[in-house]
C-alpha positions in Angstrom: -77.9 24.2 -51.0 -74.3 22.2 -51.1 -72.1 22.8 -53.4 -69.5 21.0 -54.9 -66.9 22.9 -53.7 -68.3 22.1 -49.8 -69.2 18.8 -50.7 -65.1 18.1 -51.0 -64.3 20.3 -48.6 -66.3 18.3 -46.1 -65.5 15.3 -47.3 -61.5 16.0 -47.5 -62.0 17.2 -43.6 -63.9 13.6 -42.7 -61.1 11.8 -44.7 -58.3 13.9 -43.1 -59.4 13.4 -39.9 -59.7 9.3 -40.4 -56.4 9.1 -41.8 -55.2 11.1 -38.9 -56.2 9.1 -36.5 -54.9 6.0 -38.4 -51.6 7.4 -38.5 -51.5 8.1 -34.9 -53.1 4.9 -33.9 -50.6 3.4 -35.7 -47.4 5.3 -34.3 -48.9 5.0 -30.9 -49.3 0.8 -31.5 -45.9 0.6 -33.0 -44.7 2.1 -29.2 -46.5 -0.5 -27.5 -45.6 -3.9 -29.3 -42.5 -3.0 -31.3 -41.8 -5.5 -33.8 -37.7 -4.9 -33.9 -36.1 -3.8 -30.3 -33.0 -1.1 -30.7 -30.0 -3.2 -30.3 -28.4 -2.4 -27.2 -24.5 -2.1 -27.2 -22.1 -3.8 -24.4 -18.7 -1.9 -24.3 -17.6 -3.5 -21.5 -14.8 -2.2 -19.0 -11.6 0.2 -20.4 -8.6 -1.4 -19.3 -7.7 -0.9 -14.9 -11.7 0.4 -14.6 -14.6 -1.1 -13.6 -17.7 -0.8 -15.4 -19.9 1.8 -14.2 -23.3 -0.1 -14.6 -23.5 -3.9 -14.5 -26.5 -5.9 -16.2 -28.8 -7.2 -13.6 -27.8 -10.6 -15.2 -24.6 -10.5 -14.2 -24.9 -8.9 -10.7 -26.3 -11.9 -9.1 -22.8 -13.3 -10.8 -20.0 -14.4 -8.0 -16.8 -12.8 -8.2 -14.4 -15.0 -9.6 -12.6 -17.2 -7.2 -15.6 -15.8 -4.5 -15.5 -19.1 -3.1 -12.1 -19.0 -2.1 -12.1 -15.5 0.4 -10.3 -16.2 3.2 -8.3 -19.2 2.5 -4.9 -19.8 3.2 -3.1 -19.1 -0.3 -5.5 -16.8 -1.8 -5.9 -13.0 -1.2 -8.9 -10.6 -2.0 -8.7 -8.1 -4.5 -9.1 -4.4 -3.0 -9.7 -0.7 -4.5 -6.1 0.6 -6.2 -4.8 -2.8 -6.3 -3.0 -4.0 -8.8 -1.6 -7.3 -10.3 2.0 -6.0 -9.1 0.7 -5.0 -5.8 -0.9 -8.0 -5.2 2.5 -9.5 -6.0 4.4 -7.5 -3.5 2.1 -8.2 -0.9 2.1 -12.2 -1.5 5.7 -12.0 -2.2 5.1 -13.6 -5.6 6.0 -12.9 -9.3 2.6 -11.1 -11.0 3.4 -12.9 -14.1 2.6 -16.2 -11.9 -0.3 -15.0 -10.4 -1.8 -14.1 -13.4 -1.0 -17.4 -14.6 -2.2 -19.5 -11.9 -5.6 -17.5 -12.1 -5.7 -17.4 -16.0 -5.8 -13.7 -16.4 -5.6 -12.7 -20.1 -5.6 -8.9 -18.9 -3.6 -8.0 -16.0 -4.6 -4.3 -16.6 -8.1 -5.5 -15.2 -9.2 -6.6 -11.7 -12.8 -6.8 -9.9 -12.9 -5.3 -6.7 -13.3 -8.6 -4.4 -12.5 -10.8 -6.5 -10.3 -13.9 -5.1 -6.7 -14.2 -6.3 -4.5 -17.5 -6.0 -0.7 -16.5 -4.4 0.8 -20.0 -4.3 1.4 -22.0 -7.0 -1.2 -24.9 -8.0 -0.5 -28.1 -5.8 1.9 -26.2 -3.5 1.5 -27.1 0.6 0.1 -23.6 2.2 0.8 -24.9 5.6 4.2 -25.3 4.6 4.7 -21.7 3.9 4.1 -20.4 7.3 6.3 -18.5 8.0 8.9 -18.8 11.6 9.5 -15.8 13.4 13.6 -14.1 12.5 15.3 -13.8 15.2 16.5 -9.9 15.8 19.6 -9.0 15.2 20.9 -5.3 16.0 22.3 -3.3 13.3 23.9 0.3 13.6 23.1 2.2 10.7 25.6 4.5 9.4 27.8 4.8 6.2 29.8 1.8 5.2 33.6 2.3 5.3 35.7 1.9 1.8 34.2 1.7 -1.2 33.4 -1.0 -3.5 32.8 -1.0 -7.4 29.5 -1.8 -9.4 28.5 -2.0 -13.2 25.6 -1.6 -15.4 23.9 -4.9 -15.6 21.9 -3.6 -18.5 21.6 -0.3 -21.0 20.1 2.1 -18.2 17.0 3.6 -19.5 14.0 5.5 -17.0 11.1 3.1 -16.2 9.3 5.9 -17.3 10.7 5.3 -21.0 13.2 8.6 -20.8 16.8 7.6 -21.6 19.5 8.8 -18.8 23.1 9.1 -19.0 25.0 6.7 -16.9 28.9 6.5 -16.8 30.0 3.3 -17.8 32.0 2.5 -14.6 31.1 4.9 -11.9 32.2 3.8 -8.7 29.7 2.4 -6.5 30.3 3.5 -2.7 29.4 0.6 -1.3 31.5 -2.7 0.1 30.5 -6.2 -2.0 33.2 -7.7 0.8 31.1 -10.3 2.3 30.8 -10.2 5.9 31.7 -11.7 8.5 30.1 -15.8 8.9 28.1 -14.9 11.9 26.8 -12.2 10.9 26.3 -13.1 6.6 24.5 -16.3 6.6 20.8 -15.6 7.9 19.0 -19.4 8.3 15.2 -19.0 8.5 13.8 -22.9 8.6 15.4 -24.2 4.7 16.3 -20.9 3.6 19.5 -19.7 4.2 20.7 -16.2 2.2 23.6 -13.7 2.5 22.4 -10.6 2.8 24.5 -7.2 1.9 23.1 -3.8 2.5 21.4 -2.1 -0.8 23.6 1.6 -0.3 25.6 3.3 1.9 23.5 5.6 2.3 22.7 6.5 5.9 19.5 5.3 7.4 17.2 8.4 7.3 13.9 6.9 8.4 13.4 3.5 10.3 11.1 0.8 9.9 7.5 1.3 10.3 5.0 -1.3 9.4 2.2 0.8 8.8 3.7 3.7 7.3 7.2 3.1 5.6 6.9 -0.8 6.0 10.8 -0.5 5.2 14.1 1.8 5.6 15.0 4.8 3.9 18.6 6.3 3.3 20.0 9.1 2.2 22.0 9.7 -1.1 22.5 12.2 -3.9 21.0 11.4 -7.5 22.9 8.7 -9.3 24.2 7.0 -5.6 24.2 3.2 -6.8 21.4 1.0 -5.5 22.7 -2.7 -4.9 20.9 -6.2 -4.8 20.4 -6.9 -1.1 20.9 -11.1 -2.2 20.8 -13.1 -5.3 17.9 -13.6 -6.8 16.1 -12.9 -9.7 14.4 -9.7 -11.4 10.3 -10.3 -11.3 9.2 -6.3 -11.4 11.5 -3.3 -13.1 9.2 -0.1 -13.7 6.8 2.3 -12.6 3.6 0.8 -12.4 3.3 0.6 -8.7 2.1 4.4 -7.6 3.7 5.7 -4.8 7.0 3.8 -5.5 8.3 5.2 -8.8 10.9 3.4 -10.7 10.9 0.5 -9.0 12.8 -2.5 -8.4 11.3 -5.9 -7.0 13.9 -8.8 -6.3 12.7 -12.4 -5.8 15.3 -14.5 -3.4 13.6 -17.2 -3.1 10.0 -18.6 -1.9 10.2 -16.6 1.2 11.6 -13.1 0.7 11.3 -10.1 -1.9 13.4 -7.1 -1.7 12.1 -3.9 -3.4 13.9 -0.7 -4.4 12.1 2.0 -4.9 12.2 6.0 -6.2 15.1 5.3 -8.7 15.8 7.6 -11.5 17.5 5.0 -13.9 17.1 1.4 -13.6 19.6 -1.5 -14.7 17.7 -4.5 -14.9 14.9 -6.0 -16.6 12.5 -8.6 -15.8 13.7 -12.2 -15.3 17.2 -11.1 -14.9 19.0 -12.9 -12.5 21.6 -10.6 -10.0 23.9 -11.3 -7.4 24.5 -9.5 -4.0 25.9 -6.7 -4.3 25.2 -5.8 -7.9 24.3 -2.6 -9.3 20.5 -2.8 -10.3 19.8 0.9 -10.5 21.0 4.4 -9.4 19.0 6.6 -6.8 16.6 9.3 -7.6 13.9 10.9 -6.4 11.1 9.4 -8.7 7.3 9.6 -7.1 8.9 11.3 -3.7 10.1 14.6 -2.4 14.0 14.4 -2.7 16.4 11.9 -3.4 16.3 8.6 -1.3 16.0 4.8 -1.5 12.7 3.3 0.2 14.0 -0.3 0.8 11.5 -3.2 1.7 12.5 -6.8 2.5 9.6 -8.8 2.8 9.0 -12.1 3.8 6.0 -14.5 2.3 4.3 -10.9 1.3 4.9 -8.9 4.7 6.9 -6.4 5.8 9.8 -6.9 8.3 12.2 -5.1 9.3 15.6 -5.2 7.4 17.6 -4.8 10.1 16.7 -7.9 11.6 18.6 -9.6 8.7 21.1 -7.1 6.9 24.6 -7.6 8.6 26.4 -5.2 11.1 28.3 -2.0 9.7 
């Protein structure tokens, strides 16, 4: 005979069970055919990285500039480069660069992406460069001594403040040299060079490895503008170099100046030969020195095909 009391119980168990399996059928149908999909968050690249998954959609995306890789006037982006890199090795300003390729960010770059080095409408073919002519150059210390000032409040690229003395003699001679030897003609450019310390040469040109000359000196030694020209680079962004300094002569040849301890330019600052643009130090390298590279439409020569005879 049923009771009452079984009569729920079983009746509670059959209704249990049903909504049970509603519940789950539910759940379980809810998984199949969502109604609202989890909204899916794009945070994009940090500044100087490269994201570390790219949406299918945008793989199939072309680099920018792809379809310029390999043309005269244009150069590919690879791993470690930089916007100042890239600048030192087209022998152009990276603010102009990143300009002519409308880069809001110059802290971010695509590996193989295509980068315009000549300005819009300029004639490629016309900056080929000629070959320079050699000219032999003994290196050893200059003779006499000239005098240089600061250009500028000398403050560390790396944003510590140095002491400089207002008027420390600069050991090198601003006398220009001799005609034949000063005025270096190269096609339509034609620029006096000086030598950037005098310094001994400790290490000769090389250009895989040193891809320019570097002299001796003690901290503080003053580090002169080969030529005039203007300021386009003054820090230490460029690894490897430390406190560096990048001179723009003209459309043809850069200088740079690199492992400074105090620099005394700034960007867009226009110097003349023989002007004190920084003091030696031994930023990013073992000891004291001054790595000096004179390039010409981005590569490296040899300075000593162009400075004049000691």
């Amino acid at each position: 005979m049923m009771t009452i009391e079984s009569y729920f119980d079983m009746a509670f168990g059959r209704l249990g069970a049903a909504a049970l399996a509603l519940s789950l059928s539910t759940v379980l149908g809810g998984c199949a055919t969502p109604l609202h999909k989890a909204p899916v968050e794009d945070r994009g690249a940090r500044p100087g990285t490269v994201a570390a998954t790219v949406p299918a959609a945008d793989a199939a995306k072309p680099l920018p500039g792809a379809e310029n890789a390999g043309k005269p006037g244009y150069y590919t982006v690879k791993p470690g480069d930089t916007l100042i890199r890239v600048g030192l090795e087209s022998g152009q300003n990276w603010r102009d660069i990143a300009r002519w390729n409308n880069i809001d960010n110059p802290n971010v770059l695509e590996v193989g992406q295509v980068l315009r080095v000549v300005a819009p409408g300029a004639d490629v073919a016309a900056t080929t460069a000629r070959a320079v002519p050699p000219t032999k150059v003994e290196a050893r210390p200059l003779d006499g001594a000239g005098s240089g000032k600061p250009a500028a409040v000398a403050t560390g690229a790396s944003g510590a403040a140095s002491a400089v003395v207002a008027a420390a003699p600069a050991a090198a001679s601003t006398a220009a040299p001799t005609a034949s030897a000063a005025a270096q003609r190269d096609g339509d450019d034609d620029v006096t060079w000086g030598w950037p310390t005098a310094g001994s040469v400790t290490t000769p040109f090389d250009d895989v490895r040193t891809k320019g000359l570097v002299f001796a000196g003690k901290a503080g030694d003053p580090v002169l503008a080969a030529a005039d020209g203007r300021v386009v680079y003054a820090g230490s962004g460029l690894r490897g170099y430390g406190n560096l300094v990048i001179v723009k002569h003209n459309n043809t040849y850069i200088t740079a100046y690199a492992h400074n301890q105090t620099l005394l330019v700034k960007e867009d600052q226009v110097v003349r030969r023989g002007q004190k643009i920084a003091e030696m130090g031994s930023s990013d390298a073992e000891r004291v020195q001054l790595h000096f590279e004179l390039r010409k439409l981005g590569k490296p020569i040899d300075p000593a095909r162009l400075l004049p005879a000691r």
